[in-house]
Structure formats: structure tokens, C-alpha cells
DOVEX-352269 format. One record per residue (C-alpha): residue number from 0; residue in three letters; x, y, z. Coordinates in Angstrom, 1 decimal. Layout:
REM DOVEX-352269
+------+------+--------+--------+--------+
: resi : resn :      X :      Y :      Z :
+------+------+--------+--------+--------+
:  NUM :  ala :      X :      Y :      Z :
...
+------+------+--------+--------+--------+
//
This chain:
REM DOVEX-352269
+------+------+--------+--------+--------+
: resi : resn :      X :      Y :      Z :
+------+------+--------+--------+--------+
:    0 :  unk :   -4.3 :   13.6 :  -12.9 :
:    1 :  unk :   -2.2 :   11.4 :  -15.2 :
:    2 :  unk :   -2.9 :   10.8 :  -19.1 :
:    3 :  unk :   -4.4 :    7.8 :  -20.3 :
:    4 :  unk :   -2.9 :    6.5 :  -23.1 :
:    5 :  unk :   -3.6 :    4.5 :  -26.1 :
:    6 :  unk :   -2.2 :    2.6 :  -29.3 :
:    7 :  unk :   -4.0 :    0.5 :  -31.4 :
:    8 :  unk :   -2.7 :   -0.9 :  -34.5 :
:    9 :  unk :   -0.2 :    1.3 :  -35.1 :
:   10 :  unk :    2.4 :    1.0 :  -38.1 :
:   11 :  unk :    5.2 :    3.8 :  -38.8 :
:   12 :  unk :    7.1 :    3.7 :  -42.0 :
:   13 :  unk :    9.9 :    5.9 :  -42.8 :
:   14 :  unk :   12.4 :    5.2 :  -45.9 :
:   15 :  unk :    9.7 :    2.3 :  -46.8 :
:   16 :  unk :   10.1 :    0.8 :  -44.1 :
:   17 :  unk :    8.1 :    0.1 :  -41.2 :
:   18 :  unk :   10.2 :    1.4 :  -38.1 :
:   19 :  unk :    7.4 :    1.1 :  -35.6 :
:   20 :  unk :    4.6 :   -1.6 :  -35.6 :
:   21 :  unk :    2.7 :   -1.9 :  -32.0 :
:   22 :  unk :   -0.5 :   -3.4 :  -32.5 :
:   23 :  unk :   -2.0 :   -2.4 :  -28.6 :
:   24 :  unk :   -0.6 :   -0.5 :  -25.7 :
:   25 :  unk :   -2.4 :    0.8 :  -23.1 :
:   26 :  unk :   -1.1 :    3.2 :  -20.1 :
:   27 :  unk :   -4.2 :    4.0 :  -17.6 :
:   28 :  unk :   -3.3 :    7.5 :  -15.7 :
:   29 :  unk :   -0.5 :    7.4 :  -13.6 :
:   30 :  unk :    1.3 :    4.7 :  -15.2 :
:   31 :  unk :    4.9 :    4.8 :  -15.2 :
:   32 :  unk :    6.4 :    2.8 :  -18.2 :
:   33 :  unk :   10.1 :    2.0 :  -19.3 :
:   34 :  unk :   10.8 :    1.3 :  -22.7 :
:   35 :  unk :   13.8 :   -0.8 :  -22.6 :
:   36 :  unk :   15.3 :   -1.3 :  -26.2 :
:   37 :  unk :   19.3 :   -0.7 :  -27.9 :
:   38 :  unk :   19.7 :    2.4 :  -30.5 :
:   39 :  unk :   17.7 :    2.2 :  -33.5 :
:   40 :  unk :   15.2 :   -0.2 :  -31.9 :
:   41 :  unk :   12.1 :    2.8 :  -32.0 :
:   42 :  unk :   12.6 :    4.5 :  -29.1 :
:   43 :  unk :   12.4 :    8.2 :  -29.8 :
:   44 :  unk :    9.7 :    7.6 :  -32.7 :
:   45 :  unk :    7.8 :    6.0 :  -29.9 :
:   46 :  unk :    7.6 :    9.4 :  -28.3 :
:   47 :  unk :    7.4 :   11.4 :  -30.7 :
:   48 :  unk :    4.0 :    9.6 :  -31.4 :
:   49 :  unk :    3.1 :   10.2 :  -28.4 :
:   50 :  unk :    3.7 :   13.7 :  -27.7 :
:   51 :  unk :    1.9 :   14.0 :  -30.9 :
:   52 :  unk :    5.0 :   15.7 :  -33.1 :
:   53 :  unk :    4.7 :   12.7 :  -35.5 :
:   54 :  unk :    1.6 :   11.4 :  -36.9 :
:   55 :  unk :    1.6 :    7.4 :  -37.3 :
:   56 :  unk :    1.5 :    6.2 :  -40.7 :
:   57 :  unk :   -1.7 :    3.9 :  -40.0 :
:   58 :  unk :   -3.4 :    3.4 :  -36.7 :
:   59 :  unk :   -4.7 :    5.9 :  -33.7 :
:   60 :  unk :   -2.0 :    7.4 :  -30.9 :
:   61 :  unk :   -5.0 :    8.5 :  -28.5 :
:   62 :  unk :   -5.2 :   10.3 :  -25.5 :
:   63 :  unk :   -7.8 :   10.5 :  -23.1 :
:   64 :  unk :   -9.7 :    8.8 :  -25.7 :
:   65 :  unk :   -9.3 :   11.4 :  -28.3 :
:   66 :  unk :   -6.7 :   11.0 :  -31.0 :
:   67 :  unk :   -3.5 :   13.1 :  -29.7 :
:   68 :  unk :   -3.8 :   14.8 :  -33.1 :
:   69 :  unk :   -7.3 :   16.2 :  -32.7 :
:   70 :  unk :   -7.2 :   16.3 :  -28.9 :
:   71 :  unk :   -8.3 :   19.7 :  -26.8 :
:   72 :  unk :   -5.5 :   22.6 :  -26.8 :
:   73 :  unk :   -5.4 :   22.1 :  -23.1 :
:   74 :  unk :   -5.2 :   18.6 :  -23.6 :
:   75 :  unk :   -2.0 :   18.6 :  -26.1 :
:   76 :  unk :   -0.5 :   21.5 :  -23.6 :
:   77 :  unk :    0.1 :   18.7 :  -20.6 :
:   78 :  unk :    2.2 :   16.9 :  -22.4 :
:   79 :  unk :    5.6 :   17.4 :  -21.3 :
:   80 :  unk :    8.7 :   16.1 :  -23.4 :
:   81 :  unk :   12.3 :   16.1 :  -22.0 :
:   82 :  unk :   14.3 :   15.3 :  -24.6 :
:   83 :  unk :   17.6 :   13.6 :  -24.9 :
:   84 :  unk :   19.6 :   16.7 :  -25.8 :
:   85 :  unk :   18.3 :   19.7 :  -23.2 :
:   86 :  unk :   18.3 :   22.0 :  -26.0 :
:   87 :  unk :   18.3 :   25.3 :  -23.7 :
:   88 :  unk :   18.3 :   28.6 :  -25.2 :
:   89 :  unk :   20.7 :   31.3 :  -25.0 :
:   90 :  unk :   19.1 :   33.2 :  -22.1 :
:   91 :  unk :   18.8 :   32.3 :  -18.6 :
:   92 :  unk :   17.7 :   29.4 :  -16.7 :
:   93 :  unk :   14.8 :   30.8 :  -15.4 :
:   94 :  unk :   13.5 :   32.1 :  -18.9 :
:   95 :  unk :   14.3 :   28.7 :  -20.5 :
:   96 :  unk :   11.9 :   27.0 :  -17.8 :
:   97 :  unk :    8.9 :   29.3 :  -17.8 :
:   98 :  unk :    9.3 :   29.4 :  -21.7 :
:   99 :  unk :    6.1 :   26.7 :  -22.2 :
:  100 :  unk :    4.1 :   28.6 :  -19.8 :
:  101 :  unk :    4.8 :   31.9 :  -21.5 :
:  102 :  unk :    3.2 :   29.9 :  -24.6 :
:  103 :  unk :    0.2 :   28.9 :  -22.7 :
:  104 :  unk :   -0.6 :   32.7 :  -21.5 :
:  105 :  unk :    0.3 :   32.9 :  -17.9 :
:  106 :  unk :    1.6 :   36.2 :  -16.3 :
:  107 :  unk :    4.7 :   36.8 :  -15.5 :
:  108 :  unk :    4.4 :   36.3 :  -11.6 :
:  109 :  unk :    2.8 :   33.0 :  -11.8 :
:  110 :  unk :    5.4 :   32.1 :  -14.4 :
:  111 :  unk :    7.9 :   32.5 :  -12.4 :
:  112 :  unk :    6.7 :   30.9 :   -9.7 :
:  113 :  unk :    5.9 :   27.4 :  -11.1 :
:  114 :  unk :    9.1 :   27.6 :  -12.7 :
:  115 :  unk :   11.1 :   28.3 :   -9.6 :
:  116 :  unk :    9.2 :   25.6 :   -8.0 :
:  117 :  unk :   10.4 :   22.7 :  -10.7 :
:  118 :  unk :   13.4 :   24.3 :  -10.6 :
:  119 :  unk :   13.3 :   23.2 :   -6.6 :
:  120 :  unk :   12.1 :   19.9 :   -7.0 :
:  121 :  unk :   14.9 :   18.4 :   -9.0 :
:  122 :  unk :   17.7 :   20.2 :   -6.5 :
:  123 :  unk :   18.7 :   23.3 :   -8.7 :
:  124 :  unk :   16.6 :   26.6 :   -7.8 :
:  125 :  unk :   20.2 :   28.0 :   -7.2 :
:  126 :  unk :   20.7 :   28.2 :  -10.9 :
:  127 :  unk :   17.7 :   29.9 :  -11.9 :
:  128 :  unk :   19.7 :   33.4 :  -12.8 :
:  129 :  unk :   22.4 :   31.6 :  -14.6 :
:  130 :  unk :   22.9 :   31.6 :  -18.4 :
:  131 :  unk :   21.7 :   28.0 :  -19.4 :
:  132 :  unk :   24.3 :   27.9 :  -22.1 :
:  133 :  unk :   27.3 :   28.0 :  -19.3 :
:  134 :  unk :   25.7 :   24.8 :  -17.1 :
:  135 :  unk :   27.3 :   21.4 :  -17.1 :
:  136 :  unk :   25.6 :   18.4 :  -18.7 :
:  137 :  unk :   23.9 :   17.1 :  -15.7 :
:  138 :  unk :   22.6 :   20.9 :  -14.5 :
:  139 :  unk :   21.2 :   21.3 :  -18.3 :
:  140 :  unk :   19.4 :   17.8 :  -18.0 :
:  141 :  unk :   18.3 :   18.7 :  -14.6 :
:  142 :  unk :   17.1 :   22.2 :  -16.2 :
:  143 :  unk :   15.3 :   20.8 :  -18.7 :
:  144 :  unk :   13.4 :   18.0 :  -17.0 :
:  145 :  unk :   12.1 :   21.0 :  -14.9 :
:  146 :  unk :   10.9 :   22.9 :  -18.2 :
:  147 :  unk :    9.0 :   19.5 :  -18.8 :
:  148 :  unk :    7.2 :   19.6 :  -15.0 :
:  149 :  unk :    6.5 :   22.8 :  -14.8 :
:  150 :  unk :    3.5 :   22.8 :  -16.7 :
:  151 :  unk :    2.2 :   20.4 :  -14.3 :
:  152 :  unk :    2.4 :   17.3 :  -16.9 :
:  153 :  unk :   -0.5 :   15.2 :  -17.4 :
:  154 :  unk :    2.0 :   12.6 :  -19.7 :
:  155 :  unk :    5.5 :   13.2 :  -19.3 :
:  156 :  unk :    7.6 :   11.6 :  -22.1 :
:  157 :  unk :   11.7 :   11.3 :  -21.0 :
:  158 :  unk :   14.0 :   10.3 :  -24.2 :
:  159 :  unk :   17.4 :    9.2 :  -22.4 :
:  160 :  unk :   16.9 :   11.8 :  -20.0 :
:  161 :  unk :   20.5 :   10.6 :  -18.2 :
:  162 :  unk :   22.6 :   10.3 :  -21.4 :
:  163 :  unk :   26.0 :   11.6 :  -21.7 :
:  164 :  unk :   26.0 :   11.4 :  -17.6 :
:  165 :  unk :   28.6 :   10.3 :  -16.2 :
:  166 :  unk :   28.1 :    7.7 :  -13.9 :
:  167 :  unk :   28.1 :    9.6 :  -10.5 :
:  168 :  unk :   25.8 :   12.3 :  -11.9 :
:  169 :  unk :   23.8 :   10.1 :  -13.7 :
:  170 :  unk :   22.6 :    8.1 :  -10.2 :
:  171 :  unk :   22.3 :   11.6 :   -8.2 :
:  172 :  unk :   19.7 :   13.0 :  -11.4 :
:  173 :  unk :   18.1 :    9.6 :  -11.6 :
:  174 :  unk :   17.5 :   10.3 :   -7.6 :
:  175 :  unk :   16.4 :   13.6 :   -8.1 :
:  176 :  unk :   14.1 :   12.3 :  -10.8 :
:  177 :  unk :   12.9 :    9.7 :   -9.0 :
:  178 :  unk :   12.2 :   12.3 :   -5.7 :
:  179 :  unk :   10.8 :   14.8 :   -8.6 :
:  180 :  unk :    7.8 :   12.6 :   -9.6 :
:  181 :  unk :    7.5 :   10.7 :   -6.3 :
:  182 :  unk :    4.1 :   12.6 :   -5.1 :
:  183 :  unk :    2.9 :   13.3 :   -8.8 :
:  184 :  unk :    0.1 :   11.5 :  -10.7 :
:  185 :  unk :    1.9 :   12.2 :  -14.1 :
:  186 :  unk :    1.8 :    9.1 :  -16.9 :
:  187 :  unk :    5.3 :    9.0 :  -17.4 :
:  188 :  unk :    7.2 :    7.2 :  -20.5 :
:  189 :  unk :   10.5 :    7.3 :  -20.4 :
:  190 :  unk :   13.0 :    5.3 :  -22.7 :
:  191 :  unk :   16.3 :    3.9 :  -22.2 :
:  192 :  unk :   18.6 :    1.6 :  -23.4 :
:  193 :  unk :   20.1 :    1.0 :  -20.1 :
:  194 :  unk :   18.5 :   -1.5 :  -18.0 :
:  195 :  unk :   19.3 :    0.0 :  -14.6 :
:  196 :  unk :   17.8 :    3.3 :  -15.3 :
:  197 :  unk :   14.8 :    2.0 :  -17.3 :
:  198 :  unk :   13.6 :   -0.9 :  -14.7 :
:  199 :  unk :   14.2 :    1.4 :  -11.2 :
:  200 :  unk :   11.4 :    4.3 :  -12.4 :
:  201 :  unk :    8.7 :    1.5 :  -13.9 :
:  202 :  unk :    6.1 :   -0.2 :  -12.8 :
:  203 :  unk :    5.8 :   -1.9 :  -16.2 :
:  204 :  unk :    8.7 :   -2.5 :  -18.6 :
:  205 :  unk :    7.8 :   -2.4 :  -22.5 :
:  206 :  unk :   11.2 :   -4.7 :  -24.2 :
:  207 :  unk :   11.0 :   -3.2 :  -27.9 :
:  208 :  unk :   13.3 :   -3.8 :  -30.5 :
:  209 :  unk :   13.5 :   -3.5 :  -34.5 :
:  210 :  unk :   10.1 :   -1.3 :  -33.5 :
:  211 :  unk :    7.9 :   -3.7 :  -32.5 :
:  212 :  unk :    7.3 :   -4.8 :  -28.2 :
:  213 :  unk :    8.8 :   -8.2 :  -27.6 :
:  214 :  unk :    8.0 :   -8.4 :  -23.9 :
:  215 :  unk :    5.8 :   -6.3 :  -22.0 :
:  216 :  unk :    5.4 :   -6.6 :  -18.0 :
:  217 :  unk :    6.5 :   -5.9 :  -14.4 :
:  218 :  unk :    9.9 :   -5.1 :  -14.3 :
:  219 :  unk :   10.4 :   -8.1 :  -11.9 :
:  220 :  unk :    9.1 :  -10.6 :  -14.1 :
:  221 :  unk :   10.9 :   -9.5 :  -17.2 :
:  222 :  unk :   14.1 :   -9.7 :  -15.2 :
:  223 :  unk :   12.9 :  -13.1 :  -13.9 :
:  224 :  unk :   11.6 :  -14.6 :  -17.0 :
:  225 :  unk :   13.0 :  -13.1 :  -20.4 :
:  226 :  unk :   11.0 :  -14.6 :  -23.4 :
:  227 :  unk :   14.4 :  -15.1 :  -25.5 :
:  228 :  unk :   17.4 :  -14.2 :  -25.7 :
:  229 :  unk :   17.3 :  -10.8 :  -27.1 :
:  230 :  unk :   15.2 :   -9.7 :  -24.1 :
:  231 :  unk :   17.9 :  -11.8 :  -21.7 :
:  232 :  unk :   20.7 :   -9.4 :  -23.0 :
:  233 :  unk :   18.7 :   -6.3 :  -23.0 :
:  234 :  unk :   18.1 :   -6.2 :  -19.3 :
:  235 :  unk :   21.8 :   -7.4 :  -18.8 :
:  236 :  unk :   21.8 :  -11.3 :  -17.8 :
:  237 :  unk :   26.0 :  -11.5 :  -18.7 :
:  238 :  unk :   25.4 :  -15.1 :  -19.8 :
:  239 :  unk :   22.9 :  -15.8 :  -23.1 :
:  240 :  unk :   23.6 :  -19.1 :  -24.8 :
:  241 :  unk :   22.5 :  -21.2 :  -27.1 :
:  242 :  unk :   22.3 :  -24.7 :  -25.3 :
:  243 :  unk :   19.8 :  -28.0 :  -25.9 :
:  244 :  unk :   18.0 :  -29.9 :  -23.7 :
:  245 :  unk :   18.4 :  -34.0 :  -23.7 :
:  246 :  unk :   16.0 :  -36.4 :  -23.4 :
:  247 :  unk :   17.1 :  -36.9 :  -19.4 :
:  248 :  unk :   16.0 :  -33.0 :  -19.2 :
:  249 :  unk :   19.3 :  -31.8 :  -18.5 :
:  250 :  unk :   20.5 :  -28.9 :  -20.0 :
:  251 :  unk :   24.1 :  -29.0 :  -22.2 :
:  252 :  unk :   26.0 :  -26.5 :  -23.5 :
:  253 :  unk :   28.1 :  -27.3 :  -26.2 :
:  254 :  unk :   27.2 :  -31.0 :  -25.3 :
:  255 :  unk :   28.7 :  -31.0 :  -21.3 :
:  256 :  unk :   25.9 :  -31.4 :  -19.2 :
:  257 :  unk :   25.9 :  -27.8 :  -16.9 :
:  258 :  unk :   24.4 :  -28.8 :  -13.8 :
:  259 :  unk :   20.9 :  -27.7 :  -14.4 :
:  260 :  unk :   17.6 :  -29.5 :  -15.8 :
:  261 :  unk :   14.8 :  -28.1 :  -17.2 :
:  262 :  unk :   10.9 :  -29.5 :  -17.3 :
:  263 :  unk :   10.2 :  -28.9 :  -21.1 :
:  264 :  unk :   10.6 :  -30.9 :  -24.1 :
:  265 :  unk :   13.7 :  -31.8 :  -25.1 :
:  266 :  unk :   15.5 :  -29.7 :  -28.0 :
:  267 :  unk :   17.4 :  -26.4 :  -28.4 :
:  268 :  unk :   16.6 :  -23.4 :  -26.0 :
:  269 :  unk :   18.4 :  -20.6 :  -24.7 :
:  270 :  unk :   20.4 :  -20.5 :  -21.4 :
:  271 :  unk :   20.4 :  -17.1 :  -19.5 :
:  272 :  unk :   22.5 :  -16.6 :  -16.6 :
:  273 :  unk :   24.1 :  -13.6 :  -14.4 :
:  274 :  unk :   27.8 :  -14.0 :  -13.2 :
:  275 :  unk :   26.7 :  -14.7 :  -10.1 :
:  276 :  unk :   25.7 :  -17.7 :  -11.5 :
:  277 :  unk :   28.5 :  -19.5 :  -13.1 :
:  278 :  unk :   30.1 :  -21.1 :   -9.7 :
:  279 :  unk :   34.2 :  -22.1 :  -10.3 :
:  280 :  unk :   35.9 :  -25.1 :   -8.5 :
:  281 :  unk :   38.4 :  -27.9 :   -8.9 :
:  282 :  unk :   38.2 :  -29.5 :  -12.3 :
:  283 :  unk :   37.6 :  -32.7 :  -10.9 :
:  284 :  unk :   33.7 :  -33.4 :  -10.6 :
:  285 :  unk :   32.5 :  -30.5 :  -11.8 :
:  286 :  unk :   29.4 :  -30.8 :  -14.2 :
:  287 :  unk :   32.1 :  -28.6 :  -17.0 :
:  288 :  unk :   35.8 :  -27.7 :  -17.6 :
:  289 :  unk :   36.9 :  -24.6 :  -18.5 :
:  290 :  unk :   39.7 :  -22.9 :  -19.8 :
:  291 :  unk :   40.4 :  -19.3 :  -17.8 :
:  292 :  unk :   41.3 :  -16.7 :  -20.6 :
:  293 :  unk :   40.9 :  -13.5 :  -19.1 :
:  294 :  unk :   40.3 :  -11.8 :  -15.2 :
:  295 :  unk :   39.4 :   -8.6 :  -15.3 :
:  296 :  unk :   38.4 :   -6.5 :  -11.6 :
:  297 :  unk :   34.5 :   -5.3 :  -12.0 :
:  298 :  unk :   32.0 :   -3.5 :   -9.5 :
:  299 :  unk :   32.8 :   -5.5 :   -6.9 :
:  300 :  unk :   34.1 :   -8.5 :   -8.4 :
:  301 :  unk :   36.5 :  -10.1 :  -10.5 :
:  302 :  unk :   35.2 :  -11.0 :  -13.9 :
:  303 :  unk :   36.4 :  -14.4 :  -14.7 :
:  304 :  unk :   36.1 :  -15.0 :  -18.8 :
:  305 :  unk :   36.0 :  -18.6 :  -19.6 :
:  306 :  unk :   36.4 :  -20.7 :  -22.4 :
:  307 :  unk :   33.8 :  -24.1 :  -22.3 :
:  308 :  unk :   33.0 :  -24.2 :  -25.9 :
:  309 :  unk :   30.9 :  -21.5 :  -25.2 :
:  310 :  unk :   32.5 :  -18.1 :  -23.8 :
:  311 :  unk :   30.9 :  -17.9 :  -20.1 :
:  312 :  unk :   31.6 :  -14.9 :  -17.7 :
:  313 :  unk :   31.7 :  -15.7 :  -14.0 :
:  314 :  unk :   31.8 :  -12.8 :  -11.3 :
:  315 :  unk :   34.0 :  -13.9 :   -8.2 :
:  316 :  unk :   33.7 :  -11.9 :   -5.2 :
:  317 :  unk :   37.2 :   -9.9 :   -4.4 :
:  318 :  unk :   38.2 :  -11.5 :   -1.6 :
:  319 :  unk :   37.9 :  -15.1 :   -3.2 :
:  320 :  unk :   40.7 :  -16.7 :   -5.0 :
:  321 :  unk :   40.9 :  -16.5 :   -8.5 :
:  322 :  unk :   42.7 :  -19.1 :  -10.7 :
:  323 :  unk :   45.0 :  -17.6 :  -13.0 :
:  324 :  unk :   44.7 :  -17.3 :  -16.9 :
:  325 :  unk :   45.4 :  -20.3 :  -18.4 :
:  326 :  unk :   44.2 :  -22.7 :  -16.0 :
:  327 :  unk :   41.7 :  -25.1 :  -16.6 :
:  328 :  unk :   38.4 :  -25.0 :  -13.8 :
:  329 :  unk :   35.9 :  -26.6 :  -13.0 :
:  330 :  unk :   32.2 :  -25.1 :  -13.8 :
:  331 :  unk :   28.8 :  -25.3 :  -13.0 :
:  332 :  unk :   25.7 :  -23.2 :  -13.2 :
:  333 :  unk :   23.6 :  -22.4 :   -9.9 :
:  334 :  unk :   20.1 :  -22.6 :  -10.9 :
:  335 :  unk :   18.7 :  -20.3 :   -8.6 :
:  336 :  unk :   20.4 :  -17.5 :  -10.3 :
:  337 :  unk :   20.0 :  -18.9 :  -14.2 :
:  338 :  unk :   16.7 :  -19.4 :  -16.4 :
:  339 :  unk :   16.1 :  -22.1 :  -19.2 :
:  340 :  unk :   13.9 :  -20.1 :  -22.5 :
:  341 :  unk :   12.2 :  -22.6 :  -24.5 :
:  342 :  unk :   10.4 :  -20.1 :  -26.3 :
:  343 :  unk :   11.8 :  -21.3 :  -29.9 :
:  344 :  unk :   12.4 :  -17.4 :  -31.1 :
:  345 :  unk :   15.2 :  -17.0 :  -28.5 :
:  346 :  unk :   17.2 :  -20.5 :  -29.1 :
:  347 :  unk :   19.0 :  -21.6 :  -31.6 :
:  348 :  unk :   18.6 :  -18.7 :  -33.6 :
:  349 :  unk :   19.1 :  -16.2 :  -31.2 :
:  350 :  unk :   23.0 :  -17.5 :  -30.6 :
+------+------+--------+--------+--------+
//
């Protein structure tokens, strides 16, 4: 049975500073959270909180109702922590794995045997006599997120479990991950600053930067509706501009109308908008001109950088033309791919 998790009014000051303020967050067990946020946002000291390593400054890290600090041996000993650097010992794989379960007094035979078994469930039993220290990065990773599961986790706490990856072995662990915990209770936590990883094992995305949570929800509707800008760019909308709304309700960007209105008051907001968004044509009656100043070939698309007084980036399937750099476009924004944020914290300010 998962953890259930609790913060409540927690502060967490290093240097003088606070570098972690989260007033409440609940996880019941079984929850799967992301925490989505750049470097330096709070990430790590997030978990470390939770696995109970740190102690908050002020406030209560609780698990099932008990402060982590003060919580039942057996309690603290099903929390699993896979950090961002595998940190394997110089012994063998096998060793390294049933190494928390030699801690928590098992015999050798039924270490062995949990071991082997995480070992199998993220695709790497075949490794379990090899020296750890002479495994690739992704077979390390993969070796220590089973040192993690094999004590049977009630809260598992992933920091960047995919970092260093490179991209092919990053989707195949993420896969084996996902497989890994597919059938398990476990409360899982695990932080990224890369939207893709963090939003496809969540059912509930925590946005946090400079230590505090500025968006908290389904991943769907954080991806749908971002509460400013910050949060816009964070889980990768290629388009986050500063625009204003007119009187008519239409929404300009550097004072050309762009083809969509909005419902709200008029004044400055934020435009978000994917690639897919930012449709090219003709110059003549199109809602904007654009200069093109660079084209560049992406996953599956050209990238099309634009100049309108504000730089947009269009994605162009391959097989449409492109115009070439230089020439001057028409643009306009398809709505349906695009949202307006009126929240007054990601506007203006947030340019």
C-alpha cells in the first residue's frame, strides 16, 4: 500500500534564504506526482524533505500522519529514493541492490531473491553478477531504480531518474519505469525539469519554481491552461508572449491584430502558443507580416523563426513548402492550438 503524504506550512531556508516555501500538499496513497520545475527551482530539496534526510526549517513533512522525522522504523524503511546520480558501489550488481535489505535484517536467500526480482522488472536481471562500476549510464540508472523497488516502496522519490540519458535510452528506461510501477501501489514523486518525462508518469503535475508551487493539477489541464507564462514555458508551449487585448477583444502582439480574441477585459496578458499554432501564408490578408530569419529541420518539422515584432517559431510539416530566409509571410495564430493568460502575474511582466 502506497504512502500518504503531507506538507503543511513548510518553509526551508538555506544561506538565509528561503529556498522552499509550500504552504499545503497532499499525496493520498498511490498518488503519482511530477514535480515539473528548471534547476535551482527546489526540486531535490523537495525530496530530500520527503525522504526525511532534511528536516524543514519550519512546518511538518508528515507521513502516514506522523511527522517523517518521528515516524515508525518500518515506516521510514519504505521509503525508496533513486537518486539522480546512481551512486553504486564498487562490488557487484547484485550486492549494490540487496544492500538496503541487508540494512533491514533479511537473510541472504530472501535478499537475493527480492533483488533479483527488481532487477527483472526494469529489464536487467542479466547484469546482476556484473561489477556495477563497469555498467553504462542507462544500466546504472536502471540498477539503481531497482535498489529503490526492491524494498517494496511505500513512497518512492525519483530525482531526474533519466538524466545524462541519451535520448534513445532515456525513452526505453522511462518505458521500463513506467512497466516497473505499472501494477504497484507505490506513492511515487518524481522530479524533472523536462516536461515529457515529468507529465507521461503523473496523474497530477506540481509546476514549482524559485521553491514555491505555481500550478498544481492534472497534467492535462496544466498543459491546457498554464496560469502564466513561466508555467507556459515550463511544460514547453514554443510561443510565450507578452501581447494586450483591445477593447474589440482581439488580441495584438506588438500592436497587429493575430487572429484570435479573447473574452476578458481588455489590457496586457500573455499569449501561449505551440508551433503548430503559428499557421504561414501569402502576406496579403493575413492577420500579421513576418520577416523569415531562420529554418531550421526539427522532429518532424521545419522550424520556421520569425520576426513580427515579436520572435514567433512556427513548425511546418516536411513535406510543405517553406519560404526562404528573408522573405516576408503572412501569419496568423490558430486558436485551437494557442491560449490567452490573463492572470496578471504571467503578462506583461513575465515578457
Amino acid at each position: 500500500m502506497g504512502a500518504v503524504v503531507g506538507l503543511r506550512n513548510v518553509r526551508h531556508r538555506r544561506g538565509g534564504h528561503d529556498v522552499l516555501a509550500i504552504d499545503q500538499l497532499d499525496l493520498k496513497a498511490g498518488d503519482r506526482l511530477a514535480v515539473l520545475g528548471p534547476n535551482g527551482a527546489g526540486k531535490t530539496t523537495l525530496l530530500r524533505l520527503l525522504a526525511g534526510l532534511d528536516a524543514p526549517t519550519t512546518g511538518r513533512v508528515e507521513i502516514n500522519g506522523e511527522p517523517i522525522a518521528d515516524a515508525a522504523v518500518e515506516v521510514r524503511r519504505r521509503i525508496g529514493y533513486a537518486t539522480q546520480r546512481p551512486g553504486l558501489l564498487s562490488t557487484s550488481v547484485i550486492r549494490n541492490v540487496e544492500l538496503p535489505l541487508r540494512w533491514r535484517g533479511l537473510d541472504g536467500t530472501t535478499r537475493r531473491a527480492a533483488a533479483l526480482a527488481a532487477l527483472k522488472r526494469l529489464n536487467v536481471s542479466g547484469l546482476a553478477d556484473r561489477k556495477a562500476l563497469s555498467l553504462s549510464g542507462g544500466e546504472a540508472q536502471r540498477v539503481s531504480l531497482a535498489r529503490a523497488l526492491a524494498i517494496e516502496p511505500g513512497l518512492l522519490l525519483l530525482d531526474e531518474p533519466a538524466a545524462g540519458l541519451d535520448a534513445e535510452t532515456r525513452r526505453a528506461f522511462l518505458d521500463d519505469l513506467e512497466r516497473a510501477l505499472g501494477d504497484r501501489a507505490t506513492t511515487v514523486v518524481h522530479v524533472s525539469h523536462r516536461a515529457q518525462e515529468a507529465l507521461r508518469l503523473a496523474d497530477r503535475v506540481a509546476v514549482l519554481t524559485d521553491g514555491t508551487i505555481r500550478q498544481l493539477g492534472e497534467p492535462a489541464s496544466v498543459v491546457r491552461q498554464p496560469v502564466d507564462g513561466t508555467v507556459a514555458r515550463l511544460v514547453g508551449y514554443e510561443n510565450v508572449i507578452a501581447v494586450k487585448i483591445d477593447a474589440s477583444g482581439r488580441v495584438r502582439i506588438n500592436g497587429a491584430y493575430c487572429g484570435i480574441s479573447a473574452t476578458t477585459d481588455p489590457g496586457p496578458a500573455t499569449l501561449a502558443a505551440w508551433g503548430t499554432a503559428i499557421r504561414l501564408s501569402p502576406p496579403d490578408g493575413a492577420p500579421m507580416a513576418a520577416t523569415v530569419k531562420r529554418i531550421s529541420p526539427g522532429a518532424g518539422y521545419w522550424e520556421v523563426t520569425l520576426d513580427a515584432g515579436e520572435t514567433l517559431s512556427a513548425h511546418v510539416a516536411l513535406d510543405q513548402a517553406v519560404p526562404h530566409v528573408g522573405n516576408q509571410v503572412g501569419v496568423g495564430i490558430d486558436a485551437r492550438h494557442a491560449v490567452v493568460i490573463t492572470d496578471r502575474r504571467g503578462s506583461a511582466d513575465d515578457r
